[in-house]
C-alpha positions as CSV (number, residue, x, y, z in Angstrom):
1,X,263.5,-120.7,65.2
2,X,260.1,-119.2,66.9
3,X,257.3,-121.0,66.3
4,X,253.3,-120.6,67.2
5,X,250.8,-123.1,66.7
6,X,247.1,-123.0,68.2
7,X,244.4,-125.1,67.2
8,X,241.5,-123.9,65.6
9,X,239.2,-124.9,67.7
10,X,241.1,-123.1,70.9
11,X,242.0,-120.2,68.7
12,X,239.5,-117.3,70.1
13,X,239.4,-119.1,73.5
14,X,243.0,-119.1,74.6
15,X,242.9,-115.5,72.9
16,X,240.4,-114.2,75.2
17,X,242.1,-115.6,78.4
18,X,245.8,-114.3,77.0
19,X,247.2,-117.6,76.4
20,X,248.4,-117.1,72.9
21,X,252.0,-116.4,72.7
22,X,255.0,-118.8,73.8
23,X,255.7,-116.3,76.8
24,X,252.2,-116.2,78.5
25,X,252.1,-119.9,79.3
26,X,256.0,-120.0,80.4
27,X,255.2,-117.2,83.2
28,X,252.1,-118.9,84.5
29,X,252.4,-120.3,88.3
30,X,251.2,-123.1,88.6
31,X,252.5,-126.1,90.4
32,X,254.4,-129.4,88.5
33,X,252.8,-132.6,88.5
34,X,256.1,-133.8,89.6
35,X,259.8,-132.3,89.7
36,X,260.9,-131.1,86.8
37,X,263.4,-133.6,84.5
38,X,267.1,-131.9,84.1
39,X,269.6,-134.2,81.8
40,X,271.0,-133.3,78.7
41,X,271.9,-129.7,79.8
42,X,268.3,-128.3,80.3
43,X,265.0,-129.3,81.8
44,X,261.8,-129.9,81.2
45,X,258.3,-130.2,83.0
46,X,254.5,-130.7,83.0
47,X,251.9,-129.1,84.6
48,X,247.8,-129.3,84.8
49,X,245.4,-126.0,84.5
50,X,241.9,-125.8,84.2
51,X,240.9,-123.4,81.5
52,X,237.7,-122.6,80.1
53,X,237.4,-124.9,76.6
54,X,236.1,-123.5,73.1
55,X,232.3,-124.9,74.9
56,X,233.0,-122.5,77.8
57,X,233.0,-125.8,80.2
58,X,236.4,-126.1,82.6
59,X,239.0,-128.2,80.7
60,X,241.6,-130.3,82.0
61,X,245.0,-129.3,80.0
62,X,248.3,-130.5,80.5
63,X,251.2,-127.8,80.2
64,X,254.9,-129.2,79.0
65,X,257.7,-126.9,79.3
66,X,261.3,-127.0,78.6
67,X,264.6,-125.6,78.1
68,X,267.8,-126.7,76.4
69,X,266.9,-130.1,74.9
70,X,267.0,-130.5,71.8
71,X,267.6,-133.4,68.9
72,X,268.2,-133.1,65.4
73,X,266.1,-135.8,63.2
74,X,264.4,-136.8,59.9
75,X,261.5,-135.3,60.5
76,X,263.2,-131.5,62.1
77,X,265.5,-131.7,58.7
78,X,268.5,-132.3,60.2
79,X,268.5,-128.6,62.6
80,X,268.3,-129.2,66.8
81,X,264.6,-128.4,67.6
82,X,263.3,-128.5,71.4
83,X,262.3,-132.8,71.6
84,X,258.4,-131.3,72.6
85,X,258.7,-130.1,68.5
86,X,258.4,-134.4,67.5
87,X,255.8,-134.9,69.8
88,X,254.2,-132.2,68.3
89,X,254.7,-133.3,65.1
90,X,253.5,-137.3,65.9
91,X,250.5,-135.1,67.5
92,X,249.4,-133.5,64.8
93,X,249.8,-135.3,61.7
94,X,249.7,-138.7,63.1
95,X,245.9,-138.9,62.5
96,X,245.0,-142.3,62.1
97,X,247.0,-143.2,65.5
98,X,246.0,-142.9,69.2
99,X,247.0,-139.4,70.6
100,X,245.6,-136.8,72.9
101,X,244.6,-133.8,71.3
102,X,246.9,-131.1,71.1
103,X,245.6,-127.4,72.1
104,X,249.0,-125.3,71.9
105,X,252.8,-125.3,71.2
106,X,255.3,-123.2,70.3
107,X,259.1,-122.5,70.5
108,X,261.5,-120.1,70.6
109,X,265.5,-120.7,70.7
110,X,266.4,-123.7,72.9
111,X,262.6,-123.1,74.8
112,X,259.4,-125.0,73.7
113,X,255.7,-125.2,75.5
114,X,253.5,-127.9,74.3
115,X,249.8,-127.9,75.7
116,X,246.9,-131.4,75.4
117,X,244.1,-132.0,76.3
118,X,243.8,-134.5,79.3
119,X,241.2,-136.9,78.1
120,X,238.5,-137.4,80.2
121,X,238.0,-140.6,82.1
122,X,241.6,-142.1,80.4
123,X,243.6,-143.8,83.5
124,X,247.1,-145.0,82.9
125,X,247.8,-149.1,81.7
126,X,249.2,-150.0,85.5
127,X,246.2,-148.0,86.8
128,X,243.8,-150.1,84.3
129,X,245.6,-153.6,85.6
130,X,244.9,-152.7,88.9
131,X,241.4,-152.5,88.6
132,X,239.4,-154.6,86.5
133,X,239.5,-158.4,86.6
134,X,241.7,-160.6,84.2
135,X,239.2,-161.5,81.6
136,X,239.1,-157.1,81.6
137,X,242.3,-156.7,81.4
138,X,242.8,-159.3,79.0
139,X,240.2,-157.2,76.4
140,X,242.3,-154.3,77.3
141,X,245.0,-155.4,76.2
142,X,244.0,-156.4,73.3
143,X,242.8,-153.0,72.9
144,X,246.3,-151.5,73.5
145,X,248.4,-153.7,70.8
146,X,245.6,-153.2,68.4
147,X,245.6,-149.5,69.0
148,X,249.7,-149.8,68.7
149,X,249.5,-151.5,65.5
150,X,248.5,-148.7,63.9
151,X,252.3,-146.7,64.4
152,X,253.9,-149.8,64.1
153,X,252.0,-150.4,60.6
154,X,253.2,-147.4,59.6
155,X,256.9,-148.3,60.6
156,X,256.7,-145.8,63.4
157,X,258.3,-146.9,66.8
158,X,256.6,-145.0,69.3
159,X,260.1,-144.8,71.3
160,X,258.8,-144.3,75.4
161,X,256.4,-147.1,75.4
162,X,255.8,-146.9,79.1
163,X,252.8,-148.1,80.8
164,X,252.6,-144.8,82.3
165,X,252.1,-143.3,78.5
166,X,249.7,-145.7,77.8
167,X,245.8,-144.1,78.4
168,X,243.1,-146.6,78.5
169,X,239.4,-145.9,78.9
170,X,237.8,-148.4,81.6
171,X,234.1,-147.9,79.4
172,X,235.1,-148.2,76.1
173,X,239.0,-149.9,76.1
174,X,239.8,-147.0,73.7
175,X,243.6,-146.2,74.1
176,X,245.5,-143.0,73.6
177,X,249.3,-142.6,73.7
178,X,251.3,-139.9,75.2
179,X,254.6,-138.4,74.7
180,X,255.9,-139.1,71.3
181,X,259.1,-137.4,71.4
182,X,261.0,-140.2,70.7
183,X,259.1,-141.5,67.7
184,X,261.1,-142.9,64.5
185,X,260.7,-144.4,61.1
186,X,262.3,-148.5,61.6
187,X,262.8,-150.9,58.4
188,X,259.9,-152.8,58.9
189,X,256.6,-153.8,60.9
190,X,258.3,-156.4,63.2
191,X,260.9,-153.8,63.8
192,X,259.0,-151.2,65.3
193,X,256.8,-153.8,66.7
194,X,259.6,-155.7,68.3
195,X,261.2,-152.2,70.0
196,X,258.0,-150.8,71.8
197,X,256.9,-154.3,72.4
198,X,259.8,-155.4,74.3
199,X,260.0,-151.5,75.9
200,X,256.6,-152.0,77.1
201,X,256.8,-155.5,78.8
202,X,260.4,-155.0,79.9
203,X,257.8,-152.0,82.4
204,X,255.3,-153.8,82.9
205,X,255.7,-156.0,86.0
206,X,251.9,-156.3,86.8
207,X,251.3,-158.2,84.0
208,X,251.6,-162.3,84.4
209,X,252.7,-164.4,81.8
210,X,249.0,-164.9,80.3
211,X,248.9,-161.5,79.8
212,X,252.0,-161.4,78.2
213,X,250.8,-164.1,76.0
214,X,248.0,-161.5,75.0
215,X,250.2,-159.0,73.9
216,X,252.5,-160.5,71.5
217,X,249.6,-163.0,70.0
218,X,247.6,-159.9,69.2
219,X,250.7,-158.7,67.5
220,X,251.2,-161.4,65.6
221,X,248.5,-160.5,63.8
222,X,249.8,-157.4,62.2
223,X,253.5,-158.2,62.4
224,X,253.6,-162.3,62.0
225,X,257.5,-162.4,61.9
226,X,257.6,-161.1,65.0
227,X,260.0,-163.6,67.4
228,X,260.4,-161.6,70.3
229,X,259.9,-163.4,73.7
230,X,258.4,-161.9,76.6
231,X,260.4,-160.8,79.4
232,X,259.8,-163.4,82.6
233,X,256.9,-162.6,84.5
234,X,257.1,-161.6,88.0
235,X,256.0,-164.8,90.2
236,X,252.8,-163.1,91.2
237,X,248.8,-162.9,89.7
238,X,247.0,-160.1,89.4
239,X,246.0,-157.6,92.0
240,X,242.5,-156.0,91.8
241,X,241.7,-153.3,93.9
């Protein structure tokens, strides 16, 4: 299947700067944010360029490309589509739920590029930890289950619930999440609450047991059947840079 999608607002800029086709971002040299990922008999990657945005100011974007992995699911009716197609999908039709804007994806065959927007001043949830004081962290993560809530309202289980795709604004607390492609319809609230909730605290060693405690009572709100226990706590408090 070949596929193109821009967004609007990108369309005449990425036109302008040749960026507009599947092949001129998959021939671009420019260096990986880390080594590329090979399992399931292809590979995949991310790297950052700086581009000039629809407002003409440089933009931060994020460049995912991969080769030979593919699932079939629900939402890609059943055919093997590149896994950067459901994060595309979760991207642009999951608008009520936190998400970095997408700029660009396409694929073609077994080969998929999917482009974002980095969001400016976001730093990752260990990042966030590591810098603000407890009763700080505590509002943030709030923030975080509230912003959650809305997938897991929905029945959606995010599926990589990683601190490390977890965005937090310092200012304003407002979360986005990155990399969907594992995202998937569960029975229920608690269920989909219960499988990124555990995910996220079974990776998230920075957190004591308070803040623990902070997660799963602000889930409780939205999913009140909710029994899952928090993973034990490192013996150690927070560390503030």
């Amino acid at each position: 299947m070949k596929t193109v999608r821009v967004a609007d607002a990108w369309r005449a800029s990425l036109a302008e700067q040749g960026l507009s086709e599947l092949q001129d971002w998959w021939h671009l040299a420019i260096d990986w944010v880390e080594p590329p990922n090979f399992r399931r008999g292809g590979w995949s990657g991310v790297t950052r360029l700086r581009v000039p945005g629809p407002d003409g100011a440089e933009t931060l974007l994020y460049v995912k490309r991969q080769a030979g992995q593919r699932r079939r699911t629900l939402a890609s009716g059943g055919r093997a589509r590149p896994t950067y197609f459901q994060d595309f999908l979760a991207l642009s039709t999951f608008r009520d739920c936190p998400r970095v804007q997408w700029v660009f994806f396409a694929e073609d065959g077994d080969r998929a590029v999917l482009v974002t927007r980095a969001p400016d001043g976001f730093v990752d949830l260990g990042t966030f930890a590591s810098r603000v004081e407890p009763a700080r962290l505590f509002a943030g993560l709030i923030a975080v289950t509230t912003a959650l809530s809305a997938l897991h309202r929905r029945r959606i289980q995010h599926g990589a619930c990683y601190p490390e795709h977890i965005l937090i604004d310092p200012e304003t607390l407002r979360v986005r999440l990155l990399d969907y492609e594992r995202w998937r319809y569960r029975r229920s609230v608690t269920a989909a609450a219960h499988a990124d909730l555990d995910q996220l605290l079974r990776r998230a060693p920075f957190l004591d047991g308070r803040g623990r405690d902070t997660v799963l009572r602000t889930a409780r709100l939205y999913a009140p059947r909710l029994t899952l226990t928090a993973p034990p706590a490192p013996e150690r408090v927070f560390h503030h840079a």
